[in-house]
Predicted model as a PDB file, atoms N, CA, C, CB and O in Angstrom, pLDDT in the B-factor column:
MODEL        1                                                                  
ATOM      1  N   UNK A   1       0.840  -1.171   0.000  1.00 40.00           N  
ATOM      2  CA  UNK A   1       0.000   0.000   0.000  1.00 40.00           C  
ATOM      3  C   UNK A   1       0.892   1.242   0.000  1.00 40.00           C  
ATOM      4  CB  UNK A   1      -0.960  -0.007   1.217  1.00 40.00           C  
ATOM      5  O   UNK A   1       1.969   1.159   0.590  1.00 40.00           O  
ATOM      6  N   UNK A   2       0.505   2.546  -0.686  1.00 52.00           N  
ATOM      7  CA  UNK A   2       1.508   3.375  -1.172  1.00 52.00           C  
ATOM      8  C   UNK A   2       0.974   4.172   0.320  1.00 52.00           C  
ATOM      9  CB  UNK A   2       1.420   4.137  -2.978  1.00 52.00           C  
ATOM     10  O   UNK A   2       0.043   3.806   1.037  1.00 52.00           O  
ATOM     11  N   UNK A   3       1.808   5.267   0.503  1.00 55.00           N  
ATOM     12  CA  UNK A   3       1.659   6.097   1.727  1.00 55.00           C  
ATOM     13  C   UNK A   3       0.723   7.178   1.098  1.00 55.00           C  
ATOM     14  CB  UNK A   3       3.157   6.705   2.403  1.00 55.00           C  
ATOM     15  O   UNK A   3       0.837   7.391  -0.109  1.00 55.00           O  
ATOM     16  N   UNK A   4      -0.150   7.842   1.794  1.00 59.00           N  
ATOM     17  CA  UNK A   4      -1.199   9.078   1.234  1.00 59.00           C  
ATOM     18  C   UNK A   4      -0.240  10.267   1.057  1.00 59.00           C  
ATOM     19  CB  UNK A   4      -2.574   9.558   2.431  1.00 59.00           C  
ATOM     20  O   UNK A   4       0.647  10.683   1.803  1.00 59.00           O  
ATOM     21  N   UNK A   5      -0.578  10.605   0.115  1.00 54.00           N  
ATOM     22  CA  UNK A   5      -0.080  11.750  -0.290  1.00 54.00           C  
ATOM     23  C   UNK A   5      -0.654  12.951  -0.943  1.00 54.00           C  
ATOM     24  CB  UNK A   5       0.666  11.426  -0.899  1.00 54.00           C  
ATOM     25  O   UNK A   5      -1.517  12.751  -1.798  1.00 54.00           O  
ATOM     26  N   UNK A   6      -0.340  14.044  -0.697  1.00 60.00           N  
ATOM     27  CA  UNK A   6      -1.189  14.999  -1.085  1.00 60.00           C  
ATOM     28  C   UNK A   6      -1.102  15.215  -2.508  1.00 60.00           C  
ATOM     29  CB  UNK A   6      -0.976  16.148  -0.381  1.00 60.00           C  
ATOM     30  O   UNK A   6      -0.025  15.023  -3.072  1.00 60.00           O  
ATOM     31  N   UNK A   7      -2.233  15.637  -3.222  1.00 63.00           N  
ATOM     32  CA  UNK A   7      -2.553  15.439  -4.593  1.00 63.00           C  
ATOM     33  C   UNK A   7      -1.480  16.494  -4.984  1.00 63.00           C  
ATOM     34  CB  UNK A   7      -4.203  15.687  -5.088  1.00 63.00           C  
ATOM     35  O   UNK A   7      -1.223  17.545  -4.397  1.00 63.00           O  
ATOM     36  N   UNK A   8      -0.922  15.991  -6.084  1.00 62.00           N  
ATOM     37  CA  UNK A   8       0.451  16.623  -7.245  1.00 62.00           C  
ATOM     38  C   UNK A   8       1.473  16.008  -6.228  1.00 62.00           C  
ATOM     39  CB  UNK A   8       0.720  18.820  -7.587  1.00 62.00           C  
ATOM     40  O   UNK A   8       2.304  15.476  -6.965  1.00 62.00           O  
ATOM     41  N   UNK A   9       1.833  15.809  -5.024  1.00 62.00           N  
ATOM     42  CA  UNK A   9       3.070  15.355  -4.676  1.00 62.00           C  
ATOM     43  C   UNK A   9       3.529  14.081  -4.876  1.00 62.00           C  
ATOM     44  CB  UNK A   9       3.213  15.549  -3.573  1.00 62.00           C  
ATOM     45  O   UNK A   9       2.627  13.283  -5.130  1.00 62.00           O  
ATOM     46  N   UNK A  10       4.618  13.638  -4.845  1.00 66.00           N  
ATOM     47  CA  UNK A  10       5.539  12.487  -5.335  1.00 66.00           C  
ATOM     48  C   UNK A  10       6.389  12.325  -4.183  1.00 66.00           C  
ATOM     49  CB  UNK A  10       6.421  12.782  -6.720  1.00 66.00           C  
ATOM     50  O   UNK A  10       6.585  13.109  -3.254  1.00 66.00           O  
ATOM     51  N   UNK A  11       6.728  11.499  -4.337  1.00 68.00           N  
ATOM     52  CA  UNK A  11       8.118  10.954  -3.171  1.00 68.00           C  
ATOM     53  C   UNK A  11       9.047  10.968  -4.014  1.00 68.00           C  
ATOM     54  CB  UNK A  11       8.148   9.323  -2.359  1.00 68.00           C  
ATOM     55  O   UNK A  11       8.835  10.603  -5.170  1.00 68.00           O  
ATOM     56  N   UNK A  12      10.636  11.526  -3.469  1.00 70.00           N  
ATOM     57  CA  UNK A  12      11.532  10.808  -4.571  1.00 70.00           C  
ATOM     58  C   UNK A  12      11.574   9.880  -5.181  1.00 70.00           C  
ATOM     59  CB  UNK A  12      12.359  10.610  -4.400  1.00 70.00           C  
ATOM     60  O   UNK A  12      10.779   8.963  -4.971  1.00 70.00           O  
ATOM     61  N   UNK A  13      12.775   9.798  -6.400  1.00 72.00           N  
ATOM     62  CA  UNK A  13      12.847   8.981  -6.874  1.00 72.00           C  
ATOM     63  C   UNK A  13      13.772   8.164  -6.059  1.00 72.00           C  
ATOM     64  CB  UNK A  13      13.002   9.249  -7.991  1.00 72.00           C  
ATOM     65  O   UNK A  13      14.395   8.810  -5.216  1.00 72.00           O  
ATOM     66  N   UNK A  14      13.997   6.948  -6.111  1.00 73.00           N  
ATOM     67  CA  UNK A  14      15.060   6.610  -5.082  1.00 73.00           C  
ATOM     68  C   UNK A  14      16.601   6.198  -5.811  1.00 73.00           C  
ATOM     69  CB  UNK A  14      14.440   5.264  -4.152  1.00 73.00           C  
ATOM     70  O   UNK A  14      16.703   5.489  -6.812  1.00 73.00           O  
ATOM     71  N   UNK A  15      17.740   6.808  -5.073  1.00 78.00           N  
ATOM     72  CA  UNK A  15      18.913   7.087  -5.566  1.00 78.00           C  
ATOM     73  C   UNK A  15      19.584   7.914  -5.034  1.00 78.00           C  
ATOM     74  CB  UNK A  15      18.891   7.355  -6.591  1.00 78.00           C  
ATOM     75  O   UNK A  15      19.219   8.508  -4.020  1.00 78.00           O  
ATOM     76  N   UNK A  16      20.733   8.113  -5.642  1.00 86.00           N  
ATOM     77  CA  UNK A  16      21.630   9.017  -5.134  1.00 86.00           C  
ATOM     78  C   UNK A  16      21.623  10.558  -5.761  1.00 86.00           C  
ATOM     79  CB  UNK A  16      22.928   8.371  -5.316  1.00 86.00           C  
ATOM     80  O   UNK A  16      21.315  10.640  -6.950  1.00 86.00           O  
ATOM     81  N   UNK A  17      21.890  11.590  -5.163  1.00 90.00           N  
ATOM     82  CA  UNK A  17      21.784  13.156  -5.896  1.00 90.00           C  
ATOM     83  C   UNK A  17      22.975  13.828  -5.572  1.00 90.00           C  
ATOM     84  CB  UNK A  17      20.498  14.170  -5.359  1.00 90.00           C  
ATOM     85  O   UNK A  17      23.738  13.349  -4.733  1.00 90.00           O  
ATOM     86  N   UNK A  18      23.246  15.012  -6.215  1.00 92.00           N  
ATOM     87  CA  UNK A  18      23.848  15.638  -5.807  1.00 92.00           C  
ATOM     88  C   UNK A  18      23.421  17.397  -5.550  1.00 92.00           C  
ATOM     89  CB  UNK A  18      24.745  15.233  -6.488  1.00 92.00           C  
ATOM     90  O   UNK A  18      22.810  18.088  -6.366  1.00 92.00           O  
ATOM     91  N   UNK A  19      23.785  17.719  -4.586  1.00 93.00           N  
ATOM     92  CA  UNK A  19      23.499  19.181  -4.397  1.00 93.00           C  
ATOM     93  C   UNK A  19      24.834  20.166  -5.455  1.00 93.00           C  
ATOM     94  CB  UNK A  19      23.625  19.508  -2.416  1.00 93.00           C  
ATOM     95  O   UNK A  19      26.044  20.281  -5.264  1.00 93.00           O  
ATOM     96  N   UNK A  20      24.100  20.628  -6.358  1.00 93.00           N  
ATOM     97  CA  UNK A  20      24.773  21.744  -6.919  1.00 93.00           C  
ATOM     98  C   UNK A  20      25.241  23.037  -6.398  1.00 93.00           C  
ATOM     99  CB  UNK A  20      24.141  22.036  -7.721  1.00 93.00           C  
ATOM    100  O   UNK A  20      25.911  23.912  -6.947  1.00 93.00           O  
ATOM    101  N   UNK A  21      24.699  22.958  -5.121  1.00 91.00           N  
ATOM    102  CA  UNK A  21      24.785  24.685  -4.127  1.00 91.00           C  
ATOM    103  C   UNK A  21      26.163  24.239  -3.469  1.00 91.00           C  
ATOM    104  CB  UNK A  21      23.168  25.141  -2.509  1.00 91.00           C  
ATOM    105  O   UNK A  21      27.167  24.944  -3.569  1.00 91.00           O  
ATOM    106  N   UNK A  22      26.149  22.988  -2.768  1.00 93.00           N  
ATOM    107  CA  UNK A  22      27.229  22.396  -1.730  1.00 93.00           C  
ATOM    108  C   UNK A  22      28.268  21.286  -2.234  1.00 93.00           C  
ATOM    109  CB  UNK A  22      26.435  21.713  -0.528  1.00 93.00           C  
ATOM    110  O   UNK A  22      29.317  20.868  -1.744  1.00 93.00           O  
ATOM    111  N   UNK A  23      27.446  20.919  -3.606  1.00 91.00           N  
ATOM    112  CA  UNK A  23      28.647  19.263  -3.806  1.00 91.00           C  
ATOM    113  C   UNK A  23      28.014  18.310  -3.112  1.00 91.00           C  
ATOM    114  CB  UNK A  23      30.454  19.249  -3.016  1.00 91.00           C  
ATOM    115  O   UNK A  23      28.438  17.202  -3.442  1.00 91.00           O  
ATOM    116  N   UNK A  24      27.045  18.257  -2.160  1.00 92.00           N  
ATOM    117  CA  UNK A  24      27.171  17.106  -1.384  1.00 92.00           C  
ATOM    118  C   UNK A  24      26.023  15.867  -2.152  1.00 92.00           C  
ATOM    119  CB  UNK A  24      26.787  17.586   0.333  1.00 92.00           C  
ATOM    120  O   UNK A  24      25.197  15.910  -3.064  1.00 92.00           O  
ATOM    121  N   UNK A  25      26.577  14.705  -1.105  1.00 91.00           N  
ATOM    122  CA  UNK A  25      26.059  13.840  -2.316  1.00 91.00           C  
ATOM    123  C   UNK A  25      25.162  12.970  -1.056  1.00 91.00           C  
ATOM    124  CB  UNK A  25      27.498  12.805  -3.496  1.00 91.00           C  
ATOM    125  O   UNK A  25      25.669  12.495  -0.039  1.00 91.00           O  
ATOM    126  N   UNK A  26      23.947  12.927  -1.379  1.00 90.00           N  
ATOM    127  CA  UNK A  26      23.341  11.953  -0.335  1.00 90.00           C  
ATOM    128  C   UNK A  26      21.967  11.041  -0.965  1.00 90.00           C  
ATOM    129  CB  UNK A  26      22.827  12.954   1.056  1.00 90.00           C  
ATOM    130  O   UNK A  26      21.501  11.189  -2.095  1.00 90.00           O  
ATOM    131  N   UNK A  27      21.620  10.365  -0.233  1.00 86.00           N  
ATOM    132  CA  UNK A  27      19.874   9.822  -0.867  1.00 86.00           C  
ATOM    133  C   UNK A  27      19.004  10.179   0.144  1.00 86.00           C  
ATOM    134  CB  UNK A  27      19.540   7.972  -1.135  1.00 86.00           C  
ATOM    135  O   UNK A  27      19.226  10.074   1.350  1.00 86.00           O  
ATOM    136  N   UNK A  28      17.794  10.695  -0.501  1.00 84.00           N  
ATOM    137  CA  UNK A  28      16.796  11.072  -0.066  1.00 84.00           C  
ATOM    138  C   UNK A  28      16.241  10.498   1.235  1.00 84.00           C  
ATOM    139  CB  UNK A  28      16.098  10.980  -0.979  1.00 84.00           C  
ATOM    140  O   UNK A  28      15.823   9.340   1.248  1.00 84.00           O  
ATOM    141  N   UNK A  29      16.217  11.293   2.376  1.00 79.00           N  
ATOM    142  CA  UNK A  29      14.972  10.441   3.242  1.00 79.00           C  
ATOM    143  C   UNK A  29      14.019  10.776   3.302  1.00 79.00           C  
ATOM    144  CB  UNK A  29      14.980  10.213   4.418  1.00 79.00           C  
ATOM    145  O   UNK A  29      13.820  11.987   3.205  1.00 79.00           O  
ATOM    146  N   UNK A  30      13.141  10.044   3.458  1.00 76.00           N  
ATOM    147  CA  UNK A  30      11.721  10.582   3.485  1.00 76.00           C  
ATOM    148  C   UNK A  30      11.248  10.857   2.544  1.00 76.00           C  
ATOM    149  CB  UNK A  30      11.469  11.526   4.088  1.00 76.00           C  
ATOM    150  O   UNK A  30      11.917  10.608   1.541  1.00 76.00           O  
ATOM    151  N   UNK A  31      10.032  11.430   2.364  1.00 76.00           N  
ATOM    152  CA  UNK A  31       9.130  11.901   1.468  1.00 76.00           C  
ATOM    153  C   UNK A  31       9.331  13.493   0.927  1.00 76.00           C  
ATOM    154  CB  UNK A  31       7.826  11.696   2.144  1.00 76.00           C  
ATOM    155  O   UNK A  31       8.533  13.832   0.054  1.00 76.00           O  
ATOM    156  N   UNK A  32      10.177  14.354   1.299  1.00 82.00           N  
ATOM    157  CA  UNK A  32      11.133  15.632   0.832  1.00 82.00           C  
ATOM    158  C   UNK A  32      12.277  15.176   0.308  1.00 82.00           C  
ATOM    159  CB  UNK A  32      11.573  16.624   1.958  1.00 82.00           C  
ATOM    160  O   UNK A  32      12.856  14.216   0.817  1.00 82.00           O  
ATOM    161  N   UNK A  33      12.788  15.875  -0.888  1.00 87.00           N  
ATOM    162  CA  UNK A  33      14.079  15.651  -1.204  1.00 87.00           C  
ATOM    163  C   UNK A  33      14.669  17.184  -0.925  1.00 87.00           C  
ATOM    164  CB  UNK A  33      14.246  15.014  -2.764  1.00 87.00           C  
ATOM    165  O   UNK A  33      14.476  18.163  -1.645  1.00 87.00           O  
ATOM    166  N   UNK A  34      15.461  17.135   0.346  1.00 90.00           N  
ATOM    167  CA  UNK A  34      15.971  18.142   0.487  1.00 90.00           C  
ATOM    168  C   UNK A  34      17.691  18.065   1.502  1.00 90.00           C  
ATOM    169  CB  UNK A  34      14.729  18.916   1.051  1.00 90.00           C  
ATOM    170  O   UNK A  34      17.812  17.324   2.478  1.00 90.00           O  
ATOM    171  N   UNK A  35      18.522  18.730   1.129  1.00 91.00           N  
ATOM    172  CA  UNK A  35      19.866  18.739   1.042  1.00 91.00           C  
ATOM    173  C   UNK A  35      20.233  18.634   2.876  1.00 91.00           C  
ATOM    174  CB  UNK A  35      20.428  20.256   0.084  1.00 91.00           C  
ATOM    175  O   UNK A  35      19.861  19.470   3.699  1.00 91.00           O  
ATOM    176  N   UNK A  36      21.114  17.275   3.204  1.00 90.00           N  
ATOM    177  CA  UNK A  36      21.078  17.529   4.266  1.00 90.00           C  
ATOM    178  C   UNK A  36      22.249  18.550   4.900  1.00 90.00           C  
ATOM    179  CB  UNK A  36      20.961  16.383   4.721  1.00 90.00           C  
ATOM    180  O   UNK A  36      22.284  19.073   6.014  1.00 90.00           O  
ATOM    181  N   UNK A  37      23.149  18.636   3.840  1.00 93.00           N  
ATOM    182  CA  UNK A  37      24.321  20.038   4.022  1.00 93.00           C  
ATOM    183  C   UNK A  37      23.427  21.375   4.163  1.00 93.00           C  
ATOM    184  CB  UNK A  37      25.498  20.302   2.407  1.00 93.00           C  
ATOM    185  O   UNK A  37      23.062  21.846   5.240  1.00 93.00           O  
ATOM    186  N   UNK A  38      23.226  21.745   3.274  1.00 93.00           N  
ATOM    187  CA  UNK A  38      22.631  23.277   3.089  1.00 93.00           C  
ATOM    188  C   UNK A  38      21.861  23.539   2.946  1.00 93.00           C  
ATOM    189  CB  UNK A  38      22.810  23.973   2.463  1.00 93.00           C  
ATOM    190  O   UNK A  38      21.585  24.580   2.350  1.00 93.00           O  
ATOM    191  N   UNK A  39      20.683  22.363   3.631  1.00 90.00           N  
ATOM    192  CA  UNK A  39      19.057  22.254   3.451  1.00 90.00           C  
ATOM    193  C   UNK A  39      18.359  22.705   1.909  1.00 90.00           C  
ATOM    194  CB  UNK A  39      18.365  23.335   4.653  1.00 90.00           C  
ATOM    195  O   UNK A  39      17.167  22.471   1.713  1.00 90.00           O  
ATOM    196  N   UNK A  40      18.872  23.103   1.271  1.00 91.00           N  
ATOM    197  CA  UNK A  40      18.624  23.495   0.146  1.00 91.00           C  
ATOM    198  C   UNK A  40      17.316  22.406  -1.192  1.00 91.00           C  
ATOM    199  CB  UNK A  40      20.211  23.643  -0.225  1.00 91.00           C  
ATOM    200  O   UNK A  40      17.631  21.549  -2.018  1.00 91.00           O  
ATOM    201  N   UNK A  41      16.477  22.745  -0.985  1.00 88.00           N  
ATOM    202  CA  UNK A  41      15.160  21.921  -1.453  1.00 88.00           C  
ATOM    203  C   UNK A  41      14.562  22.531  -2.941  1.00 88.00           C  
ATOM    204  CB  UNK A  41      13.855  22.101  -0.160  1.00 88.00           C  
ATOM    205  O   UNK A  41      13.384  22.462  -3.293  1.00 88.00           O  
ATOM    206  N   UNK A  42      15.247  22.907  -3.416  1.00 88.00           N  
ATOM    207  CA  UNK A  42      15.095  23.678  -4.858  1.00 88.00           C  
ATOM    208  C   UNK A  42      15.497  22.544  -6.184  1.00 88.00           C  
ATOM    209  CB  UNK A  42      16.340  25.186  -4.880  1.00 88.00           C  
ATOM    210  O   UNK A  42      16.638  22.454  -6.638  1.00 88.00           O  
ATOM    211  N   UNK A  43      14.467  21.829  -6.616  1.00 85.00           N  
ATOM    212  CA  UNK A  43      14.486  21.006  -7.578  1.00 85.00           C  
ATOM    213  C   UNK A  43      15.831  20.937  -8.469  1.00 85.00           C  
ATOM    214  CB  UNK A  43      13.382  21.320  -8.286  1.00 85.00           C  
ATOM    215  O   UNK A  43      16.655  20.028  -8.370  1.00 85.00           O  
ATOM    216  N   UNK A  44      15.943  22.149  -9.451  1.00 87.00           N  
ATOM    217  CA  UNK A  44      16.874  22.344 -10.045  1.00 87.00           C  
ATOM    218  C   UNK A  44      18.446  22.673  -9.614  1.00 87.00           C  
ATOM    219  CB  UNK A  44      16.391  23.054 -10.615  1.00 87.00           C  
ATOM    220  O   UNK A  44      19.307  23.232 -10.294  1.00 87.00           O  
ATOM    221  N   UNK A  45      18.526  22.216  -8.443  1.00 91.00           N  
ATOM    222  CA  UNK A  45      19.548  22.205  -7.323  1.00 91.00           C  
ATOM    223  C   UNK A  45      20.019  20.800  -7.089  1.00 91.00           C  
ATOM    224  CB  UNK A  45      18.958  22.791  -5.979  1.00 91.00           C  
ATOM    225  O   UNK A  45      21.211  20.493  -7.092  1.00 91.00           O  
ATOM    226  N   UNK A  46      19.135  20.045  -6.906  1.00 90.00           N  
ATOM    227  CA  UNK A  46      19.051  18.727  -6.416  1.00 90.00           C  
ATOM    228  C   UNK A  46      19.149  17.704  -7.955  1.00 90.00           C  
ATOM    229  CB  UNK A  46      17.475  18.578  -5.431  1.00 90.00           C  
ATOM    230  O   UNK A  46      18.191  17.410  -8.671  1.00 90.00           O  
ATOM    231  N   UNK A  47      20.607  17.304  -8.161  1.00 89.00           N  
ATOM    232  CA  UNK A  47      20.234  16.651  -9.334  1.00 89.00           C  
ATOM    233  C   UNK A  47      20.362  14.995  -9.165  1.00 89.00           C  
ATOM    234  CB  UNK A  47      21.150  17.227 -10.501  1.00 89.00           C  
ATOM    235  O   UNK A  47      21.041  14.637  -8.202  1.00 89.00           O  
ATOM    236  N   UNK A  48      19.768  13.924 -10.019  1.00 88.00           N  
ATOM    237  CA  UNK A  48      19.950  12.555  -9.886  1.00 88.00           C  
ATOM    238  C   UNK A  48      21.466  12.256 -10.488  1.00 88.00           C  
ATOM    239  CB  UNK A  48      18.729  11.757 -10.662  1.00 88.00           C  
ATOM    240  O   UNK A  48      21.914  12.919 -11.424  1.00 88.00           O  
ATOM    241  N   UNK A  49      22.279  11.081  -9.788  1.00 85.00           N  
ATOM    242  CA  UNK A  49      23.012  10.866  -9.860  1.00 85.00           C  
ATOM    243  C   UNK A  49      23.354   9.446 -10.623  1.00 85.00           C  
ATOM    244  CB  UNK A  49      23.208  11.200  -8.926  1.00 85.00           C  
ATOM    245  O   UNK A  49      23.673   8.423 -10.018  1.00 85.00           O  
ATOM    246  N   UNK A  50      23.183   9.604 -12.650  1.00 68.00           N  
ATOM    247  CA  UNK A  50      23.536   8.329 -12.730  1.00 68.00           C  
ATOM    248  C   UNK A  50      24.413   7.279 -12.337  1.00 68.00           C  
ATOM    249  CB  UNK A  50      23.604   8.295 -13.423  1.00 68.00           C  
ATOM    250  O   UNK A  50      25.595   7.528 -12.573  1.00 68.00           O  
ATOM    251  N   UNK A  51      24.160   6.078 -11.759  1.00 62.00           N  
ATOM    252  CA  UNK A  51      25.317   5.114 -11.995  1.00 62.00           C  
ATOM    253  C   UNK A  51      25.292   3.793 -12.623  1.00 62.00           C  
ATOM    254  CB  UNK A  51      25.815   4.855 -10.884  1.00 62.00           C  
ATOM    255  O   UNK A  51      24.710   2.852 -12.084  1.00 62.00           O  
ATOM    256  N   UNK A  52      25.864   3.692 -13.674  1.00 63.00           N  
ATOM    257  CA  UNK A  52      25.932   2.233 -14.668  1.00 63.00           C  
ATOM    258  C   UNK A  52      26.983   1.090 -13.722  1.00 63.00           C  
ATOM    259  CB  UNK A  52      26.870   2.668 -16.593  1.00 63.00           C  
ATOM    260  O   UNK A  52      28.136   0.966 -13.309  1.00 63.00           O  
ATOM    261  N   UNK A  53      25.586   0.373 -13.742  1.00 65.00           N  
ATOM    262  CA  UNK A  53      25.958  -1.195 -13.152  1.00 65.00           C  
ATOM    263  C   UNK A  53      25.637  -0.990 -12.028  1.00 65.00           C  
ATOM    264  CB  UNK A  53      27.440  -1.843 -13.175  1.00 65.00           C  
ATOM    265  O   UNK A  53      26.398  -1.618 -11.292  1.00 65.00           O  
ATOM    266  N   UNK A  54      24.782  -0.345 -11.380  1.00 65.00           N  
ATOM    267  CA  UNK A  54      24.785  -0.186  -9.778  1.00 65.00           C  
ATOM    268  C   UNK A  54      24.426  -1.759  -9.635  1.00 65.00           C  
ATOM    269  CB  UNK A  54      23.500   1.089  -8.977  1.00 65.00           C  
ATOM    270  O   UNK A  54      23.488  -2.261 -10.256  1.00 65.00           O  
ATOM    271  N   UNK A  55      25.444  -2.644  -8.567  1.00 70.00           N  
ATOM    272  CA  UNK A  55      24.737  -3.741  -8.322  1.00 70.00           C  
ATOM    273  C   UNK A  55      23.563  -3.422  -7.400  1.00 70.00           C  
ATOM    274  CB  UNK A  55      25.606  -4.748  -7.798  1.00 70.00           C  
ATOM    275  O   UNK A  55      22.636  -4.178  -7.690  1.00 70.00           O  
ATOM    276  N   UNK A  56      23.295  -2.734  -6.567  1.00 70.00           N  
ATOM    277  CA  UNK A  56      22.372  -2.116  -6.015  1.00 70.00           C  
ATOM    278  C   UNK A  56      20.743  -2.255  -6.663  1.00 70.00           C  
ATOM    279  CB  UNK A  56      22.918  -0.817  -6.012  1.00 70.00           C  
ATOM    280  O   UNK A  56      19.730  -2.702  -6.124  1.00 70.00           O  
ATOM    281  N   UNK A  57      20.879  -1.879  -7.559  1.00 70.00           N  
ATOM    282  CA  UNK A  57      19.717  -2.050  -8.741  1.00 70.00           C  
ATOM    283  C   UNK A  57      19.539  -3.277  -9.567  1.00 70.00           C  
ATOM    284  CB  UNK A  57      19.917  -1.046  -9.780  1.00 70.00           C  
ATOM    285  O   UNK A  57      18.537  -3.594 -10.209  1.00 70.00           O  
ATOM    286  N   UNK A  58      21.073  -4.151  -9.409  1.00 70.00           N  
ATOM    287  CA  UNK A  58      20.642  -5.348 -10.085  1.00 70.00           C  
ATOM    288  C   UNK A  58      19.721  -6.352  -9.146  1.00 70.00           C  
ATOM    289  CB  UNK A  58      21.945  -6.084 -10.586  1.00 70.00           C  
ATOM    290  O   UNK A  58      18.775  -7.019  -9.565  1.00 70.00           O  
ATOM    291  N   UNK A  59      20.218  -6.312  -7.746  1.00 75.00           N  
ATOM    292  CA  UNK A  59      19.204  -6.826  -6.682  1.00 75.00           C  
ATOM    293  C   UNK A  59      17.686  -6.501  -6.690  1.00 75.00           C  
ATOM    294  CB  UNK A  59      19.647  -6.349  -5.426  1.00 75.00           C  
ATOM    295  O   UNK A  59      17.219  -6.881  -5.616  1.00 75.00           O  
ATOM    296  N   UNK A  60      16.972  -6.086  -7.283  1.00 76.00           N  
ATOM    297  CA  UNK A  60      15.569  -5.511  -7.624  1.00 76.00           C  
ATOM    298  C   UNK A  60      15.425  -6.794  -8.623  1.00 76.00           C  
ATOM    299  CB  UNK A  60      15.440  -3.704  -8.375  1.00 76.00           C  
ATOM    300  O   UNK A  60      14.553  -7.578  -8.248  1.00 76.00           O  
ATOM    301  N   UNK A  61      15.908  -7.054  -9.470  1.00 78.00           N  
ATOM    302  CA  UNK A  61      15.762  -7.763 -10.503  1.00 78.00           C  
ATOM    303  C   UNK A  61      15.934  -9.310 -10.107  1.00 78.00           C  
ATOM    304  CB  UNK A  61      16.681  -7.260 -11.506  1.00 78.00           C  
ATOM    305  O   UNK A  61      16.802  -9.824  -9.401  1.00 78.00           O  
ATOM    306  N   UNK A  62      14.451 -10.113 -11.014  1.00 81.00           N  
ATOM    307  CA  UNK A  62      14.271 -11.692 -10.677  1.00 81.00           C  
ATOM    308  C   UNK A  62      14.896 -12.440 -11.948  1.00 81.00           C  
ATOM    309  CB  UNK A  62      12.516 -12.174 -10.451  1.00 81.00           C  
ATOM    310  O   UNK A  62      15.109 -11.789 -12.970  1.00 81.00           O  
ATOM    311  N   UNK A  63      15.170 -13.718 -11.888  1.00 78.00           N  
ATOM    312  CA  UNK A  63      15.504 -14.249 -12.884  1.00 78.00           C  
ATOM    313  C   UNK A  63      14.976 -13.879 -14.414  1.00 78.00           C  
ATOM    314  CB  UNK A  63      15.291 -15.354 -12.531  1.00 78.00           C  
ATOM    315  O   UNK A  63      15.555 -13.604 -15.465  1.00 78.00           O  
ATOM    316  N   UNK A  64      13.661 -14.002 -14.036  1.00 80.00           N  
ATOM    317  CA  UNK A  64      12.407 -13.541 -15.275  1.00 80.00           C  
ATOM    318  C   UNK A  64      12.405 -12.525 -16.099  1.00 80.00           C  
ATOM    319  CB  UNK A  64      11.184 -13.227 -14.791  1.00 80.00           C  
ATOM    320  O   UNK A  64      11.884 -12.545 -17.214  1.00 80.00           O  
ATOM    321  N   UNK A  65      13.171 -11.282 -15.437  1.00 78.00           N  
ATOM    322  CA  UNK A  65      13.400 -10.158 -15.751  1.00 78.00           C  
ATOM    323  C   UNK A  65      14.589 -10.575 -16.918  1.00 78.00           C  
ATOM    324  CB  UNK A  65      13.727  -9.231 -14.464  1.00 78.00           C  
ATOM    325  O   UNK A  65      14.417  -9.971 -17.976  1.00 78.00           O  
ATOM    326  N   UNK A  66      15.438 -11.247 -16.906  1.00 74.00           N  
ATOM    327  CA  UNK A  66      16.894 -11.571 -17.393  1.00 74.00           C  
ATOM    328  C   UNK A  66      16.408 -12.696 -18.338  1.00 74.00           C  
ATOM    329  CB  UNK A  66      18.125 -12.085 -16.114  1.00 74.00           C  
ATOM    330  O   UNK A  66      17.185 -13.650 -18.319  1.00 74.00           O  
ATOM    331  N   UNK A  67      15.141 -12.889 -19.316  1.00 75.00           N  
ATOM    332  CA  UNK A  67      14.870 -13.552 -20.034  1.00 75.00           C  
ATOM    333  C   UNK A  67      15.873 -13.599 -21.585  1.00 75.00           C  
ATOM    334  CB  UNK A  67      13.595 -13.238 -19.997  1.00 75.00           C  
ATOM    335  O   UNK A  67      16.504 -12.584 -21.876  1.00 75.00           O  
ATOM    336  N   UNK A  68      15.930 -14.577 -22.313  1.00 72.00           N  
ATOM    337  CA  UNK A  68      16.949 -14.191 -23.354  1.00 72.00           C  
ATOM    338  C   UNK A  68      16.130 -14.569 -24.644  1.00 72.00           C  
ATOM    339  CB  UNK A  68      18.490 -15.030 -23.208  1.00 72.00           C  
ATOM    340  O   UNK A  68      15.004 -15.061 -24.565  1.00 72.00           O  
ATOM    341  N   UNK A  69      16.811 -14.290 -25.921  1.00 62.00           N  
ATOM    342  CA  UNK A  69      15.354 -14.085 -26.982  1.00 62.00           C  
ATOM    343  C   UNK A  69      16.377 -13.264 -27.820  1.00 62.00           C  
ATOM    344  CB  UNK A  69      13.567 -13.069 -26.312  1.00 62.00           C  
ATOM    345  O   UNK A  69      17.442 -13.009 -27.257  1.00 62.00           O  
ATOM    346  N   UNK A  70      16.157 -12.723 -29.360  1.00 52.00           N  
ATOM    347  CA  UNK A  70      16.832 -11.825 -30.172  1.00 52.00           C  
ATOM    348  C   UNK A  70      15.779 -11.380 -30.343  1.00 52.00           C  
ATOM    349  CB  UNK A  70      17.664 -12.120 -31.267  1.00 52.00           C  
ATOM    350  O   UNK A  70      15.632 -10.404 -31.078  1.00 52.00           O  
TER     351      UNK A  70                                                      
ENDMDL                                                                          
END                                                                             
């Protein structure tokens, strides 16, 4: 069951960000995504932090998912 939330709001996405004001690099807690250095909560501040191969993200994934086929 998803948590209630007020209509137009979202929860982060979940991952890592970085603050453009401070450098700092953290993941979201909670249901605000906001900077725990320089509190700084300004969207275009707060950016997602790709990473290729996160094993992190391969753990989400079931065998089924990893089906093979051309």
């Amino acid at each position: 069951m998803k948590a209630k939330m007020r209509k137009g709001q979202k929860p982060p996405e979940p991952g890592e960000y970085q603050c453009q004001k401070c450098n700092c690099r953290f993941k979201p807690n909670g249901n605000k995504l906001i900077c725990p250095e320089c509190g700084s909560s300004k969207q275009d501040e707060l950016i997602p932090i790709y990473m290729e191969n996160d094993p992190e993200e391969e753990q989400m994934y079931s065998e089924a998912d990893w089906h093979g086929g051309d």
